[in-house]
C-alpha positions as CSV (number, residue, x, y, z in Angstrom):
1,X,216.3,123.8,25.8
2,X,213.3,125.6,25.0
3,X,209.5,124.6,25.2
4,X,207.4,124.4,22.8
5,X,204.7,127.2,22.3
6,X,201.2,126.4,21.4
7,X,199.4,128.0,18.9
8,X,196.4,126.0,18.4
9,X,194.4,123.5,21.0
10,X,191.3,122.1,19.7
11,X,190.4,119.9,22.8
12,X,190.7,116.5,25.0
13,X,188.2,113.8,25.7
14,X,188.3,110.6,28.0
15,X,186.0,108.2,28.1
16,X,186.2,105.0,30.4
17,X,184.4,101.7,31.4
18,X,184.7,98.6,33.1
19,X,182.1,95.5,32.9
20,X,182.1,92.5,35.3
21,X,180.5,89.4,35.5
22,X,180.7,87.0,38.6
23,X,180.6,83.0,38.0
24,X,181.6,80.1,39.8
25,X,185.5,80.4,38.4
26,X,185.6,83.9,39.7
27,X,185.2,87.3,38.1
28,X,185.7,88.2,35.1
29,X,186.5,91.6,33.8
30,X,187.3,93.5,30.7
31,X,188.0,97.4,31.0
32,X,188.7,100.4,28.4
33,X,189.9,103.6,28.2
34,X,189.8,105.9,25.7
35,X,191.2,109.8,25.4
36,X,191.2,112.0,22.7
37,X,193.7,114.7,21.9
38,X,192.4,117.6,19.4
39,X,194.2,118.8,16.9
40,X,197.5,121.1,17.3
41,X,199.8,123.3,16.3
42,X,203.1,124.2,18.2
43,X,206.3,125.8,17.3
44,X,209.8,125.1,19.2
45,X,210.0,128.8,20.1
46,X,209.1,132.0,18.9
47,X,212.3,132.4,16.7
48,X,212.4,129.1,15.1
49,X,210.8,127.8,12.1
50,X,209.1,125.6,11.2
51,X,206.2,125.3,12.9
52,X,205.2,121.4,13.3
53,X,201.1,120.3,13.8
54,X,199.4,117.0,14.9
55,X,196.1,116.2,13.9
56,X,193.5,115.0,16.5
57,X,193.5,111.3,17.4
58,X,192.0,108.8,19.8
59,X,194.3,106.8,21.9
60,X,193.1,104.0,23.9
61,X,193.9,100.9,26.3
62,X,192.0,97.5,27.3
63,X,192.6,95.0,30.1
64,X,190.8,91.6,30.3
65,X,191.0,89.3,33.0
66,X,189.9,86.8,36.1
67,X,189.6,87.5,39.5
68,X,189.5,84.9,42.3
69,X,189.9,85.7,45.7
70,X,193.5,87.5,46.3
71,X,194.4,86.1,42.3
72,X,193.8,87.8,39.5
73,X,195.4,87.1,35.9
74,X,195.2,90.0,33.1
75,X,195.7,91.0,29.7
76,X,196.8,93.8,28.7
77,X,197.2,96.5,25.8
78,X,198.0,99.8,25.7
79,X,198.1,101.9,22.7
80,X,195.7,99.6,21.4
81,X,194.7,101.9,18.1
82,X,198.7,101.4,17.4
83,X,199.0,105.2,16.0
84,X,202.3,106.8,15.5
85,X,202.0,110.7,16.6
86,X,204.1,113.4,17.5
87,X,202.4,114.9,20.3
88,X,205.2,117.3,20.9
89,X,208.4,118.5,19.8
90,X,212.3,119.6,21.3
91,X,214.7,122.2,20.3
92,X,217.9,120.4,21.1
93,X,220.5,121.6,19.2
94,X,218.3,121.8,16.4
95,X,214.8,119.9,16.1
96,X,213.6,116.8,17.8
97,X,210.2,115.1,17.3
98,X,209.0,113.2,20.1
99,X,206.7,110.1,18.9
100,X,204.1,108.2,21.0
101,X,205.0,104.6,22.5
102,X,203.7,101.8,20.4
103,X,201.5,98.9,20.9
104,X,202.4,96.7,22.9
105,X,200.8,93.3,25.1
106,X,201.4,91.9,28.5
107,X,200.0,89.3,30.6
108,X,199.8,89.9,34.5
109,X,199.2,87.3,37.6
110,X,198.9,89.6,40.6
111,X,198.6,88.4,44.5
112,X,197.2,90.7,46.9
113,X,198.4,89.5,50.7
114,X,195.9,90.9,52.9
């Protein structure tokens, strides 16, 4: 299996935050991260055609919740701008395209024991 060589890289952001606000109930929290991934081109090797590009594109997550004393009860979603694209690609016995994970949503109740 071969890797794929990269011919063009036009860059990579993050940006991140988290806000918090403390009332009788607890604290409450929403949090977001964003990257971005320039635009690219990459081939599966030098001997192999085609060559395959992905344009540039944000990608991001959020998580909103409550925090009271060792509880804390979350929402969750990553992939949150639901974008379908192939970031990279295989040679396996031919070609292979590997896509991004979709969106998808959770809840989470955590206990820390301390």
């Amino acid at each position: 299996m071969d890797s794929p060589s990269r011919s063009r890289r036009s860059g990579r952001a993050l940006l991140s935050g988290e806000w918090t606000h403390a009332t009788p109930q607890g604290e409450w929290f929403a949090s977001s991260e964003w990257a971005y991934r320039g635009a690219e081109t990459f081939q599966l090797s030098a001997f192999v055609q085609p060559k395959f590009s992905a344009g540039g594109y944000w990608e991001g997550s959020a998580r909103t919740g409550l925090r009271r004393g060792n509880l804390e009860i979350a929402g969750w979603i990553p992939h949150a701008a639901n974008l379908r694209v192939a970031p990279s690609a295989l040679d396996v016995n031919g070609y292979a395209v590997v896509f991004n994970q979709p969106r998808t949503y959770g809840l989470e109740l955590s206990m820390r024991l301390h």
